[in-house]
C-alpha positions in Angstrom: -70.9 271.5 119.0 -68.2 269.5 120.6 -69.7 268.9 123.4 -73.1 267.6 121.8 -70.8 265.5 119.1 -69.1 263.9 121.8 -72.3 262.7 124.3 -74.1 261.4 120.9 -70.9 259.8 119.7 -71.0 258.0 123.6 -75.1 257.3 122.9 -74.6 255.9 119.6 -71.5 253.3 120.8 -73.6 252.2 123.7 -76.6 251.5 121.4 -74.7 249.1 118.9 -72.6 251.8 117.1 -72.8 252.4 113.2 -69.1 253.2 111.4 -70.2 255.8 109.2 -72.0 257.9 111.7 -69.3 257.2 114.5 -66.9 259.1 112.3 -68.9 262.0 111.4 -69.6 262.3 115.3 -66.0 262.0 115.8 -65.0 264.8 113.2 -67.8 267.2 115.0 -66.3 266.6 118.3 -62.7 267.1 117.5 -63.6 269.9 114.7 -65.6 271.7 117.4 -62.5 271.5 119.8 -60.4 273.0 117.1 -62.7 275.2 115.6 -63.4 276.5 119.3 -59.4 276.9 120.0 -59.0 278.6 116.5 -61.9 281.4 117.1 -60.7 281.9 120.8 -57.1 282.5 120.0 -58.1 285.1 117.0 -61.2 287.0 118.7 -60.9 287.1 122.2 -56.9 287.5 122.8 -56.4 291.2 122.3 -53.5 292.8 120.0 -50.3 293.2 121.5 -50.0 296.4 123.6 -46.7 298.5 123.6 -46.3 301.4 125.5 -43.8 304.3 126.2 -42.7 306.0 128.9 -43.5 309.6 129.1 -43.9 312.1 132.2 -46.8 312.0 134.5 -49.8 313.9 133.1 -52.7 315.1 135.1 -55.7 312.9 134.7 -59.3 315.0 133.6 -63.1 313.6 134.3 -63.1 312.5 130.7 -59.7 310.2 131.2 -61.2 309.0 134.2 -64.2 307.8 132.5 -62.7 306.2 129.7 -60.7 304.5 132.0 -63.7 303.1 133.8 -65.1 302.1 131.1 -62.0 300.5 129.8 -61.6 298.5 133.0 -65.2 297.8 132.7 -64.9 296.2 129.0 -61.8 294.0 130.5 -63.5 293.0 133.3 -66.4 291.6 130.7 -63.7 289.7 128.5 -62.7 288.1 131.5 -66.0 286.6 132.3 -66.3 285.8 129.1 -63.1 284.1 128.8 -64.0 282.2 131.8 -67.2 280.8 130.6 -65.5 279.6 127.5 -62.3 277.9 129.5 -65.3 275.8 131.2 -67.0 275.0 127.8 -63.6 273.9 126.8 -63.0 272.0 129.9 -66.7 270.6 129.2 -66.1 269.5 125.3 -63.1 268.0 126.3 -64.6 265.8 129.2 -67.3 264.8 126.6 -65.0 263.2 124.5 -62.6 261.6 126.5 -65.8 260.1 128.2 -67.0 258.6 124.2 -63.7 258.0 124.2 -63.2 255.6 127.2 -66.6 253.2 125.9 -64.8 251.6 123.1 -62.4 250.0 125.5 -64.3 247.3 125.9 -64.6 246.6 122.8 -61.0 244.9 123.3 -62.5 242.4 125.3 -61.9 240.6 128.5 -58.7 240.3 130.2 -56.6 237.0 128.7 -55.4 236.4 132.3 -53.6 233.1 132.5 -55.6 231.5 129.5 -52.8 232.2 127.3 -50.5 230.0 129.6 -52.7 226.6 129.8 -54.9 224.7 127.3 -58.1 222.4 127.2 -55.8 219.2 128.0 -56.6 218.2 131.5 -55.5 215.0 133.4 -57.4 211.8 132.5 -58.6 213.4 128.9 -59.0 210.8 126.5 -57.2 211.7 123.3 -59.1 211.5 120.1 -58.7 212.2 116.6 -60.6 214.9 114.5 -63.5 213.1 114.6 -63.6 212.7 118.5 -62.7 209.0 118.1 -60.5 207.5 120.9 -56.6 206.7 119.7 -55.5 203.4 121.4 -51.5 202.8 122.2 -51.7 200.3 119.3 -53.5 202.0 116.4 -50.2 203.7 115.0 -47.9 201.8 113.1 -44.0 202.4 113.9 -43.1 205.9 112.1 -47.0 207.0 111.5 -47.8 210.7 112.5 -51.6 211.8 113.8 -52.9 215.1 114.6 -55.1 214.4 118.4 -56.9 216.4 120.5 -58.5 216.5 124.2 -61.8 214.8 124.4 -64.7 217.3 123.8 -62.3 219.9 122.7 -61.9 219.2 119.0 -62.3 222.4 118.3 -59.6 224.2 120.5 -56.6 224.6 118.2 -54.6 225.8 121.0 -54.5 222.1 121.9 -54.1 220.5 118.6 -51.4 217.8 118.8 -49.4 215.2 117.1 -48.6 211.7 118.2 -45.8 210.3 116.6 -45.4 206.9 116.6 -41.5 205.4 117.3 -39.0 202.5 118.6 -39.2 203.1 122.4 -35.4 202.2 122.1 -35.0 205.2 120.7 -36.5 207.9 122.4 -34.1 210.1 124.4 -36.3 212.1 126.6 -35.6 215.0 129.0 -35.4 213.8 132.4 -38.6 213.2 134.2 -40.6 212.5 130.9 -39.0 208.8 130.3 -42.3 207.4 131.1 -44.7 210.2 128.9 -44.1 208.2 125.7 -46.1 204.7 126.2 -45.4 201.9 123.4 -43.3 204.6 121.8 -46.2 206.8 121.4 -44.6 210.7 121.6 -46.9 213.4 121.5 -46.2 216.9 121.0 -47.9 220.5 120.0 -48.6 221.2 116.6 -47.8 225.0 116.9 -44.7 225.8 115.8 -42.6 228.0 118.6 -41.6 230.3 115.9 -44.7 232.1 114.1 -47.3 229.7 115.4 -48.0 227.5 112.1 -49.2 224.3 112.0 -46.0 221.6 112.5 -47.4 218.7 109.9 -44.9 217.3 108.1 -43.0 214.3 109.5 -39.2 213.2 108.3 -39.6 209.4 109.3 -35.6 209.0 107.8 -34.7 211.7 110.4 -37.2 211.6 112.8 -38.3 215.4 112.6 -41.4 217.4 112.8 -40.8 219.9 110.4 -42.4 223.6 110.1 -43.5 224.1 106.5 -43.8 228.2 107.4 -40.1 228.9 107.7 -38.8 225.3 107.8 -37.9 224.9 111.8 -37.0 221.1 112.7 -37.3 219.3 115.7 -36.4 216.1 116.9 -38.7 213.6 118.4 -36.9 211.4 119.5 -34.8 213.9 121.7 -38.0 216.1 123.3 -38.7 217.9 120.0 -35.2 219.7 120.6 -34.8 222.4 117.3 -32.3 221.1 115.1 -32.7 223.4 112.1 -34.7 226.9 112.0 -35.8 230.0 113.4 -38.2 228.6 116.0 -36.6 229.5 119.4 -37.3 226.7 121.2 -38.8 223.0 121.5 -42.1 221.6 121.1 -44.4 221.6 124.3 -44.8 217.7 125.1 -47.6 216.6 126.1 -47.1 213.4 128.2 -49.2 210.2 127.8 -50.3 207.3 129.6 -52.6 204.1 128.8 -55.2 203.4 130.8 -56.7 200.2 131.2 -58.8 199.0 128.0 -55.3 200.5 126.2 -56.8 204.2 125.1 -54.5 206.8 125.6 -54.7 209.3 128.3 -53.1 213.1 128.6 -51.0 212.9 132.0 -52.1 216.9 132.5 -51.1 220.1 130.1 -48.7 220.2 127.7 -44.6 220.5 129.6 -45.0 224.2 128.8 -47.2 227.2 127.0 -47.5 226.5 123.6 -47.4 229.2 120.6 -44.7 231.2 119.8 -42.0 232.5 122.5 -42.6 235.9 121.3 -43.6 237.6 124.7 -42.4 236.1 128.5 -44.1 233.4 130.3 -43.4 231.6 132.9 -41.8 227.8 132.6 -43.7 224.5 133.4 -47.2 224.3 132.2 -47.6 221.1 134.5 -48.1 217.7 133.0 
C-alpha cells in the first residue's frame, strides 16, 4: 500500500497535482509505513523466551524431530522477515522519491538577483507613467516616486527624487556629484520591514517610514535619524545628460530591502 501510495502520489505531482487527492496519497503512504511497522512488531517478533538451567538430558528421535522442525519454522520467519525489511526499504524509497518532486516547486535559485536591481547605467528615469523626469521639473522641496526606463513595474527599483538646495546637501564622500541641480534620489524601501518610504518632512528634510516611523535624512545620504530601520537608504546616483533628462549613474550605492539577512557592501553606482 505504501509503496503504490507513494509512486501515484509522485505520478500525480508530475501531472499538475490536485490538493485533495495529494493528501489522501500522502496519508496511504505514511499509514502504510505505520501500519506495516505496527503489524511487524506484533506478529512476526516472537514472545520473549526465558529459560532455566537444568542438567543435561539425553535427547530421543522425537526431541530430535521437534527440534528440526523448530529450526525449520525459524529458518522460514527469517525469510520472511527478510522479504518484509526489503518491502520496507522499498515503501520508504517510494516516498522519499514523491517526496523529493515538490522541491521544485520552490523555484529557481535567487542567486545574486536579490543583490542588484533593474537600474542600469544610462537608464532614463521616468515617472509611473514611463514619462521622462528632467533636472528642472521639481520644484525646491517636491518629492516624486521614479523608476528605470521600461521597468515600471519592478518595485524593487522604485525610487524617490527629492528635490533640494544643492547648498545643503551633505553627501557621503564620493557621491558629491550624484545629486545634479539638487536632485537626490534614493530607494523607497524602507531598510527596516521593507515598506514603502512616502512621506516627506520638507521642515526637516526626512523621508519618513509610515510602517514603524524610521526617519532619514536627505540631505545627509538618507542617514537614520529616528527608528528601527538599521541602516540608510540605498542612493541611487544621478546625472543629466544632454537635452537635461535625468540619467541613473548605475545601481543603487547598495542592496536595497531590509538588512535582515547578510549581503555584501557596494551595489555599484
Amino acid at each position: 500500500m505504501s509503496i503504490l501510495g507513494g509512486l501515484a502520489l509522485l505520478v500525480l505531482y508530475a501531472r499538475g497535482g490536485q490538493v485533495q487527492w495529494e493528501g489522501v496519497l500522502l496519508f496511504v503512504s505514511l499509514g502504510g509505513i505505520g501500519m506495516g511497522l505496527s503489524l511487524w512488531g506484533k506478529y512476526l517478533f516472537g514472545e520473549e523466551i526465558v529459560t532455566e538451567e537444568r542438567e543435561p538430558m539425553a535427547t530421543g528421535i522425537v526431541e530430535q524431530t521437534e527440534t528440526a522442525d523448530m529450526l525449520a519454522e525459524a529458518e522460514q520467519q527469517v525469510t520472511r522477515r527478510t522479504f518484509l525489511s526489503r518491502l520496507l526499504i522499498g515503501a520508504a524509497g517510494a516516498f522519499l522519491v514523491a517526496m523529493v518532486f515538490p522541491l521544485r516547486s520552490l523555484g529557481p535559485s535567487p542567486g545574486s538577483s536579490l543583490l542588484r536591481t533593474s537600474w542600469r547605467r544610462g537608464l532614463l528615469v521616468v515617472d509611473e507613467n514611463g514619462v521622462p523626469v528632467r533636472v528642472d521639473d521639481l520644484v525646491e522641496n517636491a518629492i516624486l516616486t521614479v523608476f528605470p526606463e521600461g521597468h515600471t513595474d519592478a518595485e524593487d527599483s522604485q525610487a524617490v527624487i527629492v528635490k533640494v538646495d544643492p547648498a545643503t546637501l551633505q553627501l557621503p564622500p564620493g557621491r558629491q556629484d550624484w545629486a545634479p541641480a539638487g536632485n537626490v534620489c534614493y530607494s523607497k524601501i524602507c531598510t527596516h520591514a521593507g515598506c514603502p518610504v512616502g512621506l516627506f518632512v520638507r521642515q526637516l528634510h526626512q523621508l519618513q517610514c509610515p510602517c514603524h516611523q524610521s526617519a532619514f535624512d536627505v540631505l545627509d545620504g538618507a542617514q537614520v535619524v529616528f527608528g528601527p530601520a538599521p541602516r540608510p537608504l540605498p542612493q541611487l546616483g544621478l546625472e543629466a545628460d544632454e537635452s537635461g533628462f535625468l540619467r541613473a549613474r548605475g545601481d543603487f550605492s547598495e542592496p536595497v530591502g531590509p538588512g535582515w539577512w547578510g549581503r555584501p557592501s557596494g551595489g555599484g553606482a
